[in-house]
C-alpha positions as CSV (number, residue, x, y, z in Angstrom):
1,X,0.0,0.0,0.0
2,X,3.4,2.2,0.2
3,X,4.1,2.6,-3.1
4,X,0.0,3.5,-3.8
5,X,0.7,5.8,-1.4
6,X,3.1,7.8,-2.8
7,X,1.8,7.5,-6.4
8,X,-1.3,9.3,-4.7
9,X,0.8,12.0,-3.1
10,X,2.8,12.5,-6.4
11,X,0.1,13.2,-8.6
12,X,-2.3,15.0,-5.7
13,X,-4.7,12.4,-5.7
14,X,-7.1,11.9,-3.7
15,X,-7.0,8.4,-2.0
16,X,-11.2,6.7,-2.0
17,X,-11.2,3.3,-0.1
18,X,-14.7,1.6,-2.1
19,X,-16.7,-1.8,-1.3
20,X,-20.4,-3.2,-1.8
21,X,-22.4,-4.6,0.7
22,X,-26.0,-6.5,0.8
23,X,-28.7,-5.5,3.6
24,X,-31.4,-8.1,4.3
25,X,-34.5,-8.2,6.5
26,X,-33.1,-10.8,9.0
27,X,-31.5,-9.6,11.6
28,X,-27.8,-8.7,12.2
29,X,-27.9,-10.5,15.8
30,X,-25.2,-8.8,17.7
31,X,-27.0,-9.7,21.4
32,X,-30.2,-11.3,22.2
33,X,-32.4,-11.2,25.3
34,X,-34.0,-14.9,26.0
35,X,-34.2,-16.9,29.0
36,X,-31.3,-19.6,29.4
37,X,-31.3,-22.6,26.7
38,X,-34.4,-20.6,24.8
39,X,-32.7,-19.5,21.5
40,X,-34.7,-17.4,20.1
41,X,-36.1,-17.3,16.8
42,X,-36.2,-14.7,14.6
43,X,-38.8,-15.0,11.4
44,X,-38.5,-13.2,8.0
45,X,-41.1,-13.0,5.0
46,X,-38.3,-14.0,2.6
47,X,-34.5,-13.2,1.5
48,X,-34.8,-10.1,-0.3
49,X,-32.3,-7.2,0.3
50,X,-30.7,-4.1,-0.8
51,X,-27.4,-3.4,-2.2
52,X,-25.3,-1.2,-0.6
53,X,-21.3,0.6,-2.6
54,X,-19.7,2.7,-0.1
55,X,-16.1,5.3,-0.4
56,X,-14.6,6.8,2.0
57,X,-11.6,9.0,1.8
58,X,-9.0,9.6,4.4
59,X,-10.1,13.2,5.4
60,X,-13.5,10.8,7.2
61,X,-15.9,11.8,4.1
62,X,-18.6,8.8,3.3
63,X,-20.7,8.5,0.2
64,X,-23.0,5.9,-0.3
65,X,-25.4,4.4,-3.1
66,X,-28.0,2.1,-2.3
67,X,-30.5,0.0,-4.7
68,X,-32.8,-3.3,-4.8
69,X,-30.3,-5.4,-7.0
70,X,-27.0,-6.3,-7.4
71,X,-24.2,-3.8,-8.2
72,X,-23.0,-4.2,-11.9
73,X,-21.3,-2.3,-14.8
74,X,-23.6,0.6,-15.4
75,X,-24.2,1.1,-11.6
76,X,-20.3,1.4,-10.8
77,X,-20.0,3.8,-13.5
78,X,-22.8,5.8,-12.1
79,X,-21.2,5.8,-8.7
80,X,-17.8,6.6,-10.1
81,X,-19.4,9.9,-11.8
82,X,-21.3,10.4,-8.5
83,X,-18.0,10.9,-6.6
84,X,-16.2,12.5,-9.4
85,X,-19.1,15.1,-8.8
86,X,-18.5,15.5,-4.9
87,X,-14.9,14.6,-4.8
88,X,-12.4,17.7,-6.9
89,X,-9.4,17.1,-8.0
90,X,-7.5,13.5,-9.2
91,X,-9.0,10.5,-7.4
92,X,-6.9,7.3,-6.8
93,X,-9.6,4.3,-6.1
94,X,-9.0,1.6,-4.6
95,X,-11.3,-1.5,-4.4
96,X,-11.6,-5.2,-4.7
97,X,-11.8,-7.4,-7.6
98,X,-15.8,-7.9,-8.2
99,X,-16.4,-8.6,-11.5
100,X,-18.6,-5.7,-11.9
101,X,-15.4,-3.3,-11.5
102,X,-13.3,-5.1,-14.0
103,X,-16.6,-5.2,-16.8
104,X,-16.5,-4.0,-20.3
105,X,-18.8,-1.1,-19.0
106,X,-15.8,0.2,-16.2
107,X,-13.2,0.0,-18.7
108,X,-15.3,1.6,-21.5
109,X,-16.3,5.1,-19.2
110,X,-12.2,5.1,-18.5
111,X,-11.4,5.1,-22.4
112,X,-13.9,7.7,-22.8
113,X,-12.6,10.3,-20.7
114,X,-12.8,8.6,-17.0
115,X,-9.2,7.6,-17.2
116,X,-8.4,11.9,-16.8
117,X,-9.7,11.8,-13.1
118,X,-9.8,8.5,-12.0
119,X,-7.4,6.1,-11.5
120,X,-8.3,2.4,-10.7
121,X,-5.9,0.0,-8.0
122,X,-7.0,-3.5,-7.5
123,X,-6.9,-5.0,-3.6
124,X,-5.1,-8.6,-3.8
125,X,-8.3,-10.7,-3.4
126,X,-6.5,-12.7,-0.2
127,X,-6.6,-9.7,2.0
128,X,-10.1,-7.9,2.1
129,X,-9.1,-6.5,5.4
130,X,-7.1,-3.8,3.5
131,X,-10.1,-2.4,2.5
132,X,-11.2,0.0,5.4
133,X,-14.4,0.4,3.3
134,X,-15.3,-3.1,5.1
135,X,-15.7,-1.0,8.8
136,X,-18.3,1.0,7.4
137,X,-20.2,-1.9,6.7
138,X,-18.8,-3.8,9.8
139,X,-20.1,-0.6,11.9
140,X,-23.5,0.1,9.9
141,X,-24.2,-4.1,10.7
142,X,-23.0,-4.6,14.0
143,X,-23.6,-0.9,15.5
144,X,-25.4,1.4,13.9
145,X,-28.4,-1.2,13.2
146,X,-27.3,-4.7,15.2
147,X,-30.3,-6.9,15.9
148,X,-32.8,-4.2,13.8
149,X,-35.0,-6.7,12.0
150,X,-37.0,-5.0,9.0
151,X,-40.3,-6.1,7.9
152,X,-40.2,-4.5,4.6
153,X,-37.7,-3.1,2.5
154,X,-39.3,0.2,2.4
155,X,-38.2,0.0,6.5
156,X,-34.7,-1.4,6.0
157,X,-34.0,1.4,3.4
158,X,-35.1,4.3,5.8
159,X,-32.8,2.7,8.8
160,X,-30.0,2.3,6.9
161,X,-30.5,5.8,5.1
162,X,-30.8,6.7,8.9
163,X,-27.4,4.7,9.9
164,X,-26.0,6.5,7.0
165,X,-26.6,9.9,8.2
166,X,-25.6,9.1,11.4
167,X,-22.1,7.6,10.5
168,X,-21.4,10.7,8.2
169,X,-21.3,12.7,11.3
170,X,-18.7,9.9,13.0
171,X,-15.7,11.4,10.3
172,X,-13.6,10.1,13.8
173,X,-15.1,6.8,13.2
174,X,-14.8,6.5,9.4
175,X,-11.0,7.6,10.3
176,X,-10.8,4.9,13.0
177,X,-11.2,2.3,9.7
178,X,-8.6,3.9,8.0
179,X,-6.4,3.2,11.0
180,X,-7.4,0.0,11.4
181,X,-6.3,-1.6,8.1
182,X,-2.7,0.1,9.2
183,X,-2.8,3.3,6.8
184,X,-2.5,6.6,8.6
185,X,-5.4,9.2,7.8
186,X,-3.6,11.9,5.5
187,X,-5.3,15.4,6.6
């Protein structure tokens, strides 16, 4: 991550840690409440969920999309414009391998002018805690909404919009991932 680093700092870039996420209905059960050798139960209508692509830079600044399917080509784009809108400057992203970043679509907004603001570095898919994207989802989960159970998505999209807002106010926290993954917060 050094040498990333530095190429960042050399050509001012600005460093943007991004990762996708699924929400469901059930449960994230971080504590539960029953009397001794009573597990309880916990019952959902069905699996469905909402996807969830996070950034976060290492000044603490979060943006978020979320939607009712999975992430691919066209949506990535979408968010790469989206921060290209809120983020000035040269940005220097950094994210996993999912096959929706490495698509025809991706590499097709870089040839056609993306490539002049964005640059694209690949995590090594046997470390994903590099990523300090993965606290924001870590914290949202286990946090922010640990043992909310949703009975619609129309519910689960307004608490995590709500978990959202609150964590974007935590730029200590979102900082405190950075840290964890062992890079330094540049201010």
């Amino acid at each position: 991550m050094a040498g990333v680093e530095k190429k960042a700092a050399r050509e001012q870039r600005t460093i943007v840690f991004v990762d996708e996420a699924g929400f469901y209905l059930l449960a994230a059960a971080v504590y539960t409440w029953a009397p001794r050798g009573e597990t309880p139960i916990l019952k959902y209508p069905f699996w469905e969920h909402l996807s969830a692509i996070s950034a976060i830079t290492p000044e603490g600044k979060l943006y978020t999309n979320v939607q009712d399917s999975s992430f691919r080509g066209p949506d990535i784009v979408r968010f790469l414009k989206h921060l290209l809108q809120h983020i000035e400057g040269k940005l220097l992203v950094i994210w996993d391998g999912l096959p929706a970043h490495r698509g025809q679509v991706v590499k097709e907004f870089l040839r056609n002018g993306g490539a002049r603001r964005i640059h694209l570095e690949r995590l090594p898919g046997y470390a994903p805690d590099l990523n300090p994207d993965e606290g924001v989802w870590n914290y949202l989960k286990n946090v922010e909404m640990g043992n909310l159970c949703c009975h619609s998505l129309q519910e689960l999209r307004q608490a995590l919009r709500q978990a959202i807002v609150r964590l974007r106010q935590k730029t200590d926290v979102i900082q405190s991932f950075i840290r964890q993954a062992n890079l330094e917060p540049v201010v």
